[in-house]
KEKE-3310 file (N, C-alpha, C; in steps of 0.2 Angstrom, whole numbers, plus 5000, padded with zeros to 4 digits):
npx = (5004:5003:5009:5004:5006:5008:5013:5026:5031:5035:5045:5059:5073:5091:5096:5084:5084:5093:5091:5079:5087:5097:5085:5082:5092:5095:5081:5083:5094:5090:5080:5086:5095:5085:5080:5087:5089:5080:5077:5088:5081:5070:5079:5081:5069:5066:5074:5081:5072:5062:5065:5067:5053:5050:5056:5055:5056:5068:5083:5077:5069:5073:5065:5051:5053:5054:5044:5035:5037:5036:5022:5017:5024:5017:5003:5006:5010:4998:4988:4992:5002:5000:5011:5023:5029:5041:5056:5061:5071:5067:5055:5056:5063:5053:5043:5050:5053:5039:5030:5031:5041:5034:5028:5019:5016:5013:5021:5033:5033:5027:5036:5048:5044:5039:5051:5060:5055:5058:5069:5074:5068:5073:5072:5081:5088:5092:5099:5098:5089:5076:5081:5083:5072:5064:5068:5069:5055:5053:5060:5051:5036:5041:5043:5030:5023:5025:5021:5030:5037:5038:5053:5059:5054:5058:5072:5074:5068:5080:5089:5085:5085:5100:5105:5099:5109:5120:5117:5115:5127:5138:5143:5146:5151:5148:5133:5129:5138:5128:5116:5117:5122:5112:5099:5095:5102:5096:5096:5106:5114:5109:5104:5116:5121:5114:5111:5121:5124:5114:5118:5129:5125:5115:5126:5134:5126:5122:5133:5137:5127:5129:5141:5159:5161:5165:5155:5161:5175:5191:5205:5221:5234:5238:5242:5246:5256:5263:5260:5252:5244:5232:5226:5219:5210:5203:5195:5187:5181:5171:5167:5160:5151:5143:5138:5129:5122:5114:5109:5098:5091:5085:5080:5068:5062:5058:5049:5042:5033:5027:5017:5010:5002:4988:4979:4983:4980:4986:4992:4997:5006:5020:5022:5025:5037:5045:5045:5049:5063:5067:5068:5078:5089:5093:5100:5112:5118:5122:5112:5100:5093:5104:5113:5128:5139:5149:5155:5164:5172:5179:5187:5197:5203:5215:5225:5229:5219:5206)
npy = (4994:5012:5024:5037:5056:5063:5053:5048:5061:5061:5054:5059:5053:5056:5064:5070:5078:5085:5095:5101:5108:5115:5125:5129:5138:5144:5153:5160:5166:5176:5180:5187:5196:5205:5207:5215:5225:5232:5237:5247:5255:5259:5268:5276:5284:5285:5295:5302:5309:5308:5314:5328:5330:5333:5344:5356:5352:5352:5347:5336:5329:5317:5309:5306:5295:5281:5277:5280:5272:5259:5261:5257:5244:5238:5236:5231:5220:5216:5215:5207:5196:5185:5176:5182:5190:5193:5188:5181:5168:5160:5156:5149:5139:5136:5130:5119:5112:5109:5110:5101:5106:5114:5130:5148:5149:5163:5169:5175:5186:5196:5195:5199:5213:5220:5219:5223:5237:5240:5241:5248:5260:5266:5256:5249:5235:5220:5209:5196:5188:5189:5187:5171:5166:5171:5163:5151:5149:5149:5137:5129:5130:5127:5112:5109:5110:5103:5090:5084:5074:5075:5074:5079:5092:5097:5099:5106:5118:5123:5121:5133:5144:5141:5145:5159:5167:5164:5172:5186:5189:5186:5172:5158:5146:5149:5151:5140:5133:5140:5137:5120:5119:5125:5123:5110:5100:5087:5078:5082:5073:5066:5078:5087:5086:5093:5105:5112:5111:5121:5132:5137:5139:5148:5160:5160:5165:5178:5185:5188:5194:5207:5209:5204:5205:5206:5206:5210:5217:5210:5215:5210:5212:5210:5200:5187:5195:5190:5178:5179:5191:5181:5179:5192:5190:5179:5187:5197:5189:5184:5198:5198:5188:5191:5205:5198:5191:5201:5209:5199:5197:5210:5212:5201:5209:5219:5213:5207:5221:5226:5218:5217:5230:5229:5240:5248:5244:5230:5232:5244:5245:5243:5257:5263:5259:5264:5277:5276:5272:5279:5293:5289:5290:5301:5303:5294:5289:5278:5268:5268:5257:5242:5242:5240:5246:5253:5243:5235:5248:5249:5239:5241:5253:5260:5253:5264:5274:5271)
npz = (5000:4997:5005:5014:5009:5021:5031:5023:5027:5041:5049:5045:5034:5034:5026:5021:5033:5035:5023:5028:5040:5034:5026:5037:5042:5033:5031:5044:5043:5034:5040:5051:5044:5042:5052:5060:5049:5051:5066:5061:5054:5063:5073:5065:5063:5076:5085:5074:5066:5077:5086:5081:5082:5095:5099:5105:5117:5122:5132:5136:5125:5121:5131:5129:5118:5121:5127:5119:5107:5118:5117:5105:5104:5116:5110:5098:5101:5109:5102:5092:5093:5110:5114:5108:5122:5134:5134:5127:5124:5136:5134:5122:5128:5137:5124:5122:5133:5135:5128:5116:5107:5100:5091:5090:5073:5070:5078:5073:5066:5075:5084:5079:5072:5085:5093:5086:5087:5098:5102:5093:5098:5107:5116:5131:5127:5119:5105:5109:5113:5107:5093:5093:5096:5086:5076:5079:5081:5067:5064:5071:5063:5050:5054:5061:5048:5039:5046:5058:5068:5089:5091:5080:5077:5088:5087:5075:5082:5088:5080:5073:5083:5083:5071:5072:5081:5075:5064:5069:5077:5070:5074:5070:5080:5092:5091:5089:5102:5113:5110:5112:5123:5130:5126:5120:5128:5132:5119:5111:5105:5094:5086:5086:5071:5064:5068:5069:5054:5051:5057:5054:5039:5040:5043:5034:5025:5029:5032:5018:5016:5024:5024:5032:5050:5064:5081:5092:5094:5100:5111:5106:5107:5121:5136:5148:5159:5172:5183:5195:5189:5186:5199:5200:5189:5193:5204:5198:5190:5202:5204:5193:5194:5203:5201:5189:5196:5204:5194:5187:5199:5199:5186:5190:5199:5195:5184:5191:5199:5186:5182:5193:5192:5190:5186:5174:5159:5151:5136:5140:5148:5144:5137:5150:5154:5147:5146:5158:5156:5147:5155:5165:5154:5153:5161:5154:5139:5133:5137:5128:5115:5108:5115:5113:5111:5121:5125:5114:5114:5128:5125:5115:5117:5124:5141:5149:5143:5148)
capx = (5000:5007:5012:5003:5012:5009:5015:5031:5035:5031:5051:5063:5077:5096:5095:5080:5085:5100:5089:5077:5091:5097:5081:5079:5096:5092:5075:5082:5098:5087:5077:5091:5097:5079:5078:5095:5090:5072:5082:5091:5076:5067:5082:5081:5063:5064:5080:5083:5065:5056:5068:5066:5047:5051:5064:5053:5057:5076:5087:5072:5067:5072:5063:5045:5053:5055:5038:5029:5038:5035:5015:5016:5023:5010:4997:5006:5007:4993:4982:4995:5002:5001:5016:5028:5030:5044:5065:5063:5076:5065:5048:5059:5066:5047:5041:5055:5053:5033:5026:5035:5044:5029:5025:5015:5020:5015:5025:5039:5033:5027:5043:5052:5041:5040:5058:5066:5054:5059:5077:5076:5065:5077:5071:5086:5086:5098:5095:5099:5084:5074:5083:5084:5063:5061:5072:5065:5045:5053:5060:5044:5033:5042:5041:5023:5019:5028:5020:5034:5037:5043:5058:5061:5050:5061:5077:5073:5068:5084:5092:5082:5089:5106:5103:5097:5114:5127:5120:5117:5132:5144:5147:5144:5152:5144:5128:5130:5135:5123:5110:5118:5124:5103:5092:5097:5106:5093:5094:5111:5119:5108:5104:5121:5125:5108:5111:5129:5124:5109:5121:5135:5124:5114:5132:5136:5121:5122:5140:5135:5123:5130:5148:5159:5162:5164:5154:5164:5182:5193:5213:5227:5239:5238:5242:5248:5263:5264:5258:5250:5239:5228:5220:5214:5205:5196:5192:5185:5174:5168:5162:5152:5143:5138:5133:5126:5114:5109:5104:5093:5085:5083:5075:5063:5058:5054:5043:5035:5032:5024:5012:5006:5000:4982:4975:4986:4980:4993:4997:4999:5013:5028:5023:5026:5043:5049:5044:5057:5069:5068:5071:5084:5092:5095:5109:5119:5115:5122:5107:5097:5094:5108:5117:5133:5144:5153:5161:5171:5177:5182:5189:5200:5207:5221:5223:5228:5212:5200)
capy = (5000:5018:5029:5045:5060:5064:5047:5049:5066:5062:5052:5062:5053:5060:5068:5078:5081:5089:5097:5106:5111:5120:5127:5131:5142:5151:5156:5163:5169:5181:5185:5193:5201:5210:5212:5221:5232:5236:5241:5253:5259:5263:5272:5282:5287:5288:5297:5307:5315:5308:5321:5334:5332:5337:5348:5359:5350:5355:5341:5329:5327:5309:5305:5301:5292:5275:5278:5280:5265:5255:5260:5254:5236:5233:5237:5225:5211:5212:5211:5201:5186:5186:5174:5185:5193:5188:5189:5176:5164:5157:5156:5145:5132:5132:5127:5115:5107:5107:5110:5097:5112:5117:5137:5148:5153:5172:5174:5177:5192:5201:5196:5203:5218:5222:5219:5230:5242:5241:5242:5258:5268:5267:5253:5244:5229:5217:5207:5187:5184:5190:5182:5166:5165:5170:5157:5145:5150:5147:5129:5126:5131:5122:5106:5110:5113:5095:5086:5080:5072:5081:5073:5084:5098:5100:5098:5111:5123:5122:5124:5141:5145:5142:5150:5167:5169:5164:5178:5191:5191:5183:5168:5149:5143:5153:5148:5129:5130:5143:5128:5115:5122:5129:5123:5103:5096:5080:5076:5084:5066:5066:5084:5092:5088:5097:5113:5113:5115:5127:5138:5136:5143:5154:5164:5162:5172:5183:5190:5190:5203:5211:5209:5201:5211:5205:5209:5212:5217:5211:5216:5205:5214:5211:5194:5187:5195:5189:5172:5181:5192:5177:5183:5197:5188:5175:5192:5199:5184:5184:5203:5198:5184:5196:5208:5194:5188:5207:5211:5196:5199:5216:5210:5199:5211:5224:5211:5206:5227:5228:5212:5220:5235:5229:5246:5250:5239:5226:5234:5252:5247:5244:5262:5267:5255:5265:5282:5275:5271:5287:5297:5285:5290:5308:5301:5288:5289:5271:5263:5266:5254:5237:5246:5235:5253:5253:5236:5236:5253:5246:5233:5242:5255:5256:5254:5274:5277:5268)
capz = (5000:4995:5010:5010:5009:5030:5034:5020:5030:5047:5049:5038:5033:5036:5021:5020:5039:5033:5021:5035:5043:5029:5026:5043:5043:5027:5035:5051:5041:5031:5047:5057:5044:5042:5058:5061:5044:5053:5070:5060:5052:5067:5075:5062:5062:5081:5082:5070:5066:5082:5092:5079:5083:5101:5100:5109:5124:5124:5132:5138:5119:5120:5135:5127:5113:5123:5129:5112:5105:5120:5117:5099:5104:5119:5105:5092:5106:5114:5097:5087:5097:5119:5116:5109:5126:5138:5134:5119:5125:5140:5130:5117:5132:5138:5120:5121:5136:5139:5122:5113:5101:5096:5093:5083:5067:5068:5083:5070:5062:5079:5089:5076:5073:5091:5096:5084:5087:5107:5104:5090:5098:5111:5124:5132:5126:5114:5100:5105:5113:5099:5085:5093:5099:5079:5072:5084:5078:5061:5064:5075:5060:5046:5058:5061:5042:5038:5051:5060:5078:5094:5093:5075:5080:5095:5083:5072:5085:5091:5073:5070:5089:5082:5067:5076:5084:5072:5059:5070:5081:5065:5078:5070:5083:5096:5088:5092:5109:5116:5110:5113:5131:5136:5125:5117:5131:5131:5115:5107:5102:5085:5084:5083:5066:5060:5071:5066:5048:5052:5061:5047:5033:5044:5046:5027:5022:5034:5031:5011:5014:5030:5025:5039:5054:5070:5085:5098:5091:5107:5108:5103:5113:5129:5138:5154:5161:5176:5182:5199:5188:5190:5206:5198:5185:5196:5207:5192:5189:5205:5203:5189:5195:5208:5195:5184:5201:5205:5188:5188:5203:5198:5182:5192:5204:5188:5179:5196:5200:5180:5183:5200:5188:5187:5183:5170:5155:5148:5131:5140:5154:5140:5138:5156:5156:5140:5151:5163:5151:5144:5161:5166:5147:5152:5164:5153:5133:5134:5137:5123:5110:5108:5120:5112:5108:5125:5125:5110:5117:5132:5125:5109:5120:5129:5148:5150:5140:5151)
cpx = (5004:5005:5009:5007:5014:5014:5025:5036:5038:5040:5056:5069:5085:5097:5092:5080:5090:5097:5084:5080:5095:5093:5081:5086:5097:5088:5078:5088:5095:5084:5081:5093:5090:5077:5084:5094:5081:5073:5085:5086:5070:5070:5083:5075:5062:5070:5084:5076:5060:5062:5068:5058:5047:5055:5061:5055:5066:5078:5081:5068:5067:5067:5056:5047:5051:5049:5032:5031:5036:5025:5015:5017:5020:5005:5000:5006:5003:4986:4986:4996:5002:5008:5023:5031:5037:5051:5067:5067:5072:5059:5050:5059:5059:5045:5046:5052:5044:5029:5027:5039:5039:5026:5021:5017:5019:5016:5032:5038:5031:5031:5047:5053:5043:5047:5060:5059:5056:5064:5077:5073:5068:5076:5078:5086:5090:5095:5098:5094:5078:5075:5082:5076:5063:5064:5070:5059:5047:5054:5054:5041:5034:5041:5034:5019:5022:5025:5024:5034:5039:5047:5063:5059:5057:5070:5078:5073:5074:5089:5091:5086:5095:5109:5103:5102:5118:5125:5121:5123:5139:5148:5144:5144:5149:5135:5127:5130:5132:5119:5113:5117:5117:5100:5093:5101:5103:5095:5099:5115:5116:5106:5107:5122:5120:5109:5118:5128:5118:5113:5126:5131:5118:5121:5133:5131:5122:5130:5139:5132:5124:5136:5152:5163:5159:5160:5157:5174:5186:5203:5218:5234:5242:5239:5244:5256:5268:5260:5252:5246:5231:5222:5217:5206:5200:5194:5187:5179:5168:5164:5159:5148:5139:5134:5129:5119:5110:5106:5097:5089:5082:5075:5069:5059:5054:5049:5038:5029:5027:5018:5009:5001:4995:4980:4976:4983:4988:4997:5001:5007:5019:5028:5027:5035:5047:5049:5051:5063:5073:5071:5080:5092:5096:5101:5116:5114:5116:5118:5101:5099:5100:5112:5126:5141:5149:5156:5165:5174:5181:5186:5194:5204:5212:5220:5224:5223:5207:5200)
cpy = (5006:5023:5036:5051:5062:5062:5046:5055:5066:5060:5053:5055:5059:5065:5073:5081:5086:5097:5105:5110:5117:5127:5131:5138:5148:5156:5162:5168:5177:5186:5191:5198:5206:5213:5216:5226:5237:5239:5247:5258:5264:5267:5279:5288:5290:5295:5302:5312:5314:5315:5328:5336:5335:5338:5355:5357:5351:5348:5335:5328:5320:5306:5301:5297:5283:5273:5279:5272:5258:5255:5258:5246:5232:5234:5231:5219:5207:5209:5207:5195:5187:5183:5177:5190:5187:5192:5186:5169:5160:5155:5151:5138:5132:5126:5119:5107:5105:5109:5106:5102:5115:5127:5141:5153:5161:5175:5176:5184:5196:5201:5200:5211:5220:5223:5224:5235:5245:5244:5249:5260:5269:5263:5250:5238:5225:5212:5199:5187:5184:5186:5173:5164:5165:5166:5151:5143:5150:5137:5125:5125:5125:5115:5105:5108:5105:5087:5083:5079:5076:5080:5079:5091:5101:5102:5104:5118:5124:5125:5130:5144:5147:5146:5158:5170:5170:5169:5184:5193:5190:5178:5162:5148:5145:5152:5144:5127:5134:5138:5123:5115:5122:5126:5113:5101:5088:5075:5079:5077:5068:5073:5090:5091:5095:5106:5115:5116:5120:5136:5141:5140:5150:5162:5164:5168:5177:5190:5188:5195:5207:5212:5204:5205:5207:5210:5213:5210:5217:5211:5208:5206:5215:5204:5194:5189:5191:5184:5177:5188:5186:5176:5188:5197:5186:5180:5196:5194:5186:5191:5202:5195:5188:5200:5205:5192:5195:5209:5206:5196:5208:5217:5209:5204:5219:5220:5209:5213:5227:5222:5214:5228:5233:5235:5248:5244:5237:5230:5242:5251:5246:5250:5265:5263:5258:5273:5280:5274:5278:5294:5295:5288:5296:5309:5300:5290:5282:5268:5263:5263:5249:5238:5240:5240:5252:5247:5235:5241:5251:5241:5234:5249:5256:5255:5262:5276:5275:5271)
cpz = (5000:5002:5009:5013:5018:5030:5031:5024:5037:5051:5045:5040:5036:5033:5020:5027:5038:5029:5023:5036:5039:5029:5033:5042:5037:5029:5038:5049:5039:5035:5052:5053:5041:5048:5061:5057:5049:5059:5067:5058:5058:5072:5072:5062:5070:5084:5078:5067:5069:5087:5089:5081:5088:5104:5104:5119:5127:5125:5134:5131:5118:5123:5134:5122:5114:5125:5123:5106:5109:5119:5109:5100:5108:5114:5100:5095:5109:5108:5091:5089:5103:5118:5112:5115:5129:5134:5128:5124:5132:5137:5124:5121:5135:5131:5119:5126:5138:5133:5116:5105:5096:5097:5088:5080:5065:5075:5079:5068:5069:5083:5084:5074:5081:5094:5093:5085:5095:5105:5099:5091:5104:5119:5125:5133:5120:5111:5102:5108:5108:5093:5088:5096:5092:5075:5075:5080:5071:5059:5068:5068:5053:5048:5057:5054:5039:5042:5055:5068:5080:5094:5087:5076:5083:5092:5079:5074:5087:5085:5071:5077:5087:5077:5068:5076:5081:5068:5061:5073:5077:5069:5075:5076:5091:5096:5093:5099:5113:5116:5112:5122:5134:5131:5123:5122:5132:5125:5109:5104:5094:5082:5081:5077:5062:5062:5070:5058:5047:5055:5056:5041:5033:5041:5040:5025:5025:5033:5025:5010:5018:5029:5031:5043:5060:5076:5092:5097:5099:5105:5106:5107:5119:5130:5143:5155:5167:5179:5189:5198:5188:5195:5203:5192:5188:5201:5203:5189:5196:5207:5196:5189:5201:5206:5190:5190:5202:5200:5187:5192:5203:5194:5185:5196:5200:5186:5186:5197:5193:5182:5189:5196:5185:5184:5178:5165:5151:5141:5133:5145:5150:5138:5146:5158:5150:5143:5155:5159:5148:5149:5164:5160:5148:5157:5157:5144:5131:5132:5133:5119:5115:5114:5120:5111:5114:5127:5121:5111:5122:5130:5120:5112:5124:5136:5151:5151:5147:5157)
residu = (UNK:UNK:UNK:UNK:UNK:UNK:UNK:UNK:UNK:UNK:UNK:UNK:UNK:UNK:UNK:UNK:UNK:UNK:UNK:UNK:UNK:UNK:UNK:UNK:UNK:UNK:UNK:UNK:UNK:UNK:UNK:UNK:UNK:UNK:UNK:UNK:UNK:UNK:UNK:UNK:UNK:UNK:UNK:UNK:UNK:UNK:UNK:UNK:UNK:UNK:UNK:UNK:UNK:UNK:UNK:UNK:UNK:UNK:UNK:UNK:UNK:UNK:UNK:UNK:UNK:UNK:UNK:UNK:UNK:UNK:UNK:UNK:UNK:UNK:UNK:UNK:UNK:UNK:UNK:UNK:UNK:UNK:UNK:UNK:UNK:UNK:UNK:UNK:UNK:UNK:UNK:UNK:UNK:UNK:UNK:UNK:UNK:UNK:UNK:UNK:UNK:UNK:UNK:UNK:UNK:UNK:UNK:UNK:UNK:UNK:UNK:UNK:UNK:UNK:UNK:UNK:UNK:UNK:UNK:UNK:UNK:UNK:UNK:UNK:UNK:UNK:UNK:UNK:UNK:UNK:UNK:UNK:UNK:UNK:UNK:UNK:UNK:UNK:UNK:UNK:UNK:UNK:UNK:UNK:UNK:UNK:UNK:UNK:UNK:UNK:UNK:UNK:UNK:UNK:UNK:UNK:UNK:UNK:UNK:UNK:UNK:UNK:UNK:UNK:UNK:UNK:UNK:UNK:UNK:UNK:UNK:UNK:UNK:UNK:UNK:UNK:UNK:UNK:UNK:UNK:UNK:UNK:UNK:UNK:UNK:UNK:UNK:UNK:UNK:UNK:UNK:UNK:UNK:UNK:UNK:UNK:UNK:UNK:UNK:UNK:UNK:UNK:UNK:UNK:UNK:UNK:UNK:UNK:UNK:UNK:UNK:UNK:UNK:UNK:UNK:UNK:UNK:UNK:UNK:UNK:UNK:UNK:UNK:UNK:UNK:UNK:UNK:UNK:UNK:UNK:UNK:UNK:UNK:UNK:UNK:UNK:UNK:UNK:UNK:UNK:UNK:UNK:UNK:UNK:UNK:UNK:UNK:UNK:UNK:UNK:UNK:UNK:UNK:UNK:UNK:UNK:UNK:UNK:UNK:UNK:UNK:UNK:UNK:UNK:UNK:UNK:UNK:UNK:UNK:UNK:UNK:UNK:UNK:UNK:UNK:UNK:UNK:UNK:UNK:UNK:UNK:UNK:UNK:UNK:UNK:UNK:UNK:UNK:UNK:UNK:UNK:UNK:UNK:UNK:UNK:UNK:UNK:UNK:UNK:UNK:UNK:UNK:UNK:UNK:UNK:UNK)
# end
């Protein structure tokens, strides 16, 4: 009896597994670099002739910017997808682990949409959890639209994930073990080779149309002089897992603070956290947008300089 087309999909082969996986890093390749041109786009529109609009205001010209972006993307979230909300990167390892990689396929266009519109109208906010949610909701979708198991489902997502990261930060390799490290630790024995070459042609497309340009240019010049700078590094780590737990419990206890804001409707409080954004802004310029400018400084300067 002849296999119907389902039933023929339902267990790819190595082959057309390979093929996906392709697919799938093509997809998310394209994605980032749309959404890194759409980033730019809104930085311009907020930025360069949203501060002319309130140029009345003198130096606090910025401060409503982060606050009329944040009221366009509760409005795009709250009437296009509820689950585009969230960080990206933990709404992915939900789908993973309790949805069997299943997500829905126009959380691609409203994560996409809403995030860059967060980061260029100046929220502060960075682009890997973003790319790796919409590369995710790409390899979910294809999976989805193929009928495939959760064993491939959950593969694929994982491949769009890996995909996200290698095109926009120009890291294959960086890619691969993000996913493998957080999201595929169950089930990376037959995985890797697929999210290997999702991440690999991800990162070719990518620096094709973006050129190649690393993100984070670090020195070459420096190295250990002295076997008892040593102490200093591992003292150095230990102030950043301090600032690594305090940021996160700061987070927590902001997202707790916004969810406590019954009165305020849900689409308006990314208004009121783009209001603080924007106050905060007229300290530090910093913190608007990717806010990625001050670390290659740090990092390309001398030690004089800094």
């Amino acid at each position: 009896m002849e296999k119907s087309p389902a039933t023929t999909y339902s267990r790819p082969n190595f082959l057309t597994g390979m093929l996906l996986a392709v697919v799938v890093g093509l997809g998310s390749g394209l994605g980032s670099v749309a959404f890194i041109h759409l980033i730019a786009f809104f930085q311009q529109i907020f930025f360069v002739h949203g501060r002319q609009w309130f140029a009345f205001l003198g130096p606090l010209a910025v401060v409503p910017l982060p606050a009329i972006g944040g009221l366009l993307v509760g409005l795009i979230i709250f009437y296009g997808s509820d689950t585009a909300r969230g960080h990206g990167v933990p709404e992915v390892m939900y789908a993973l682990t309790r949805q069997g990689g299943r997500m829905q396929p126009r959380t691609m266009i409203v994560k996409t949409l809403a995030s860059a519109l967060t980061i260029g109208s100046g929220g502060s906010a960075g682009r890997a959890g973003p790319v790796v949610h919409i590369g995710a909701a790409l390899g979910s979708s294809l999976g989805q639209l193929f009928r495939l198991p959760t064993a491939w489902l959950r593969t694929l997502v994982s491949c769009g994930a890996a995909a996200g990261i290698s095109a926009t930060f120009n890291a294959p390799l960086g890619g691969i073990f993000f996913t493998t490290e957080l999201l595929t630790t169950s089930f990376v024995s037959y995985g890797l080779p697929f999210i290997v070459a999702s991440s690999l042609v991800s990162n070719l497309l990518a620096t094709t149309l973006l050129g190649i340009e690393q993100s984070f240019l670090l020195p070459t010049l420096y190295g250990l002089v002295h076997p008892g700078e040593i102490i200093f590094y591992l003292l150095l780590g230990v102030v950043v897992i301090i600032g690594g737990f305090l940021f996160m419990k700061s987070l927590q206890y902001s997202e707790t603070l916004f969810e406590k804001m019954k009165k305020a409707p849900i689409w308006l409080r990314p208004a009121i956290g783009g209001l603080a954004v924007g106050l905060i802004g007229l300290y530090s310029y910093d913190i608007y947008g990717v806010s990625y400018g001050p670390v290659p400084w740090s990092s390309n300067e001398s030690l004089d300089q800094i």
